[in-house]
C-alpha positions in Angstrom: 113.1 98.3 96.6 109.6 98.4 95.4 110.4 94.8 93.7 110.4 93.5 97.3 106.8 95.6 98.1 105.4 94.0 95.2 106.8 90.4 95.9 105.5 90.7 99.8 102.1 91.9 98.7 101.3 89.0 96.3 102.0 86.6 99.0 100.1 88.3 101.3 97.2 88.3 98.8 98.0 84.5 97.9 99.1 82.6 100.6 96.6 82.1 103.8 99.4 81.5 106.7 101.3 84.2 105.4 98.5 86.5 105.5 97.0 85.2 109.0 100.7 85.2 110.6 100.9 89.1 109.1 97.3 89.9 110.9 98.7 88.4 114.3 101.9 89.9 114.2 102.7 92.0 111.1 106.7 93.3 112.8 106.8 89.5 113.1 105.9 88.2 109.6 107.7 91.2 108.3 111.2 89.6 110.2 110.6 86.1 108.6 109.8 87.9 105.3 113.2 89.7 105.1 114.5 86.2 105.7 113.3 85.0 102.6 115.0 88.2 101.0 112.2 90.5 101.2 114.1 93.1 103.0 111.5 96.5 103.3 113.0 99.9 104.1 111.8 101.9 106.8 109.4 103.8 105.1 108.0 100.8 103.7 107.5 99.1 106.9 105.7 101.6 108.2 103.6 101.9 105.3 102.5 98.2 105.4 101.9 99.1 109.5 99.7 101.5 108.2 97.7 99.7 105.7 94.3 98.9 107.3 94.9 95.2 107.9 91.5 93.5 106.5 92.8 95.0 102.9 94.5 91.5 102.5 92.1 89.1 103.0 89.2 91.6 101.0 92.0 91.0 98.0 92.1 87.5 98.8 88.2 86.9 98.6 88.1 88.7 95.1 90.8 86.6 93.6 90.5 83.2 91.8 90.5 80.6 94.0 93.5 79.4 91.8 96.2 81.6 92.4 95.2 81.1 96.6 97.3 78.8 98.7 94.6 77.4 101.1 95.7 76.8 104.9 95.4 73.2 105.7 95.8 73.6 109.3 92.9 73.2 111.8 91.2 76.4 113.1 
């Protein structure tokens, strides 16, 4: 369901922990993802595997700093 594509992408894009848990371990992120409902298919997953994994956080630097959730947790 490209709904759920759209849905995952935005929080990638948005929401730092998200998008730093994704980098570490994107099979992983993708799990707690379908937890929230954000079930992929098959081919999607393996197209988000595919992506070149800095794409997110380019996006993320382009966008207002408003729509980011910042991380709040030490480095």
């Amino acid at each position: 369901m490209h709904r759920h594509i759209e849905l995952l992408i935005g929080r990638l894009v948005t929401d730092e922990d998200f998008r730093r848990a994704f980098q570490d371990d994107p099979r992983q992120a993708l799990r707690v993802a379908a937890d929230w409902g954000l079930a992929l298919s098959a081919v999607e997953v393996s197209a988000m595997l595919a992506t070149d994994q800095t794409l997110w956080d380019r996006i993320a630097v382009e966008l207002d700093s408003r729509l980011q959730k910042a991380s709040f947790r030490a480095l």
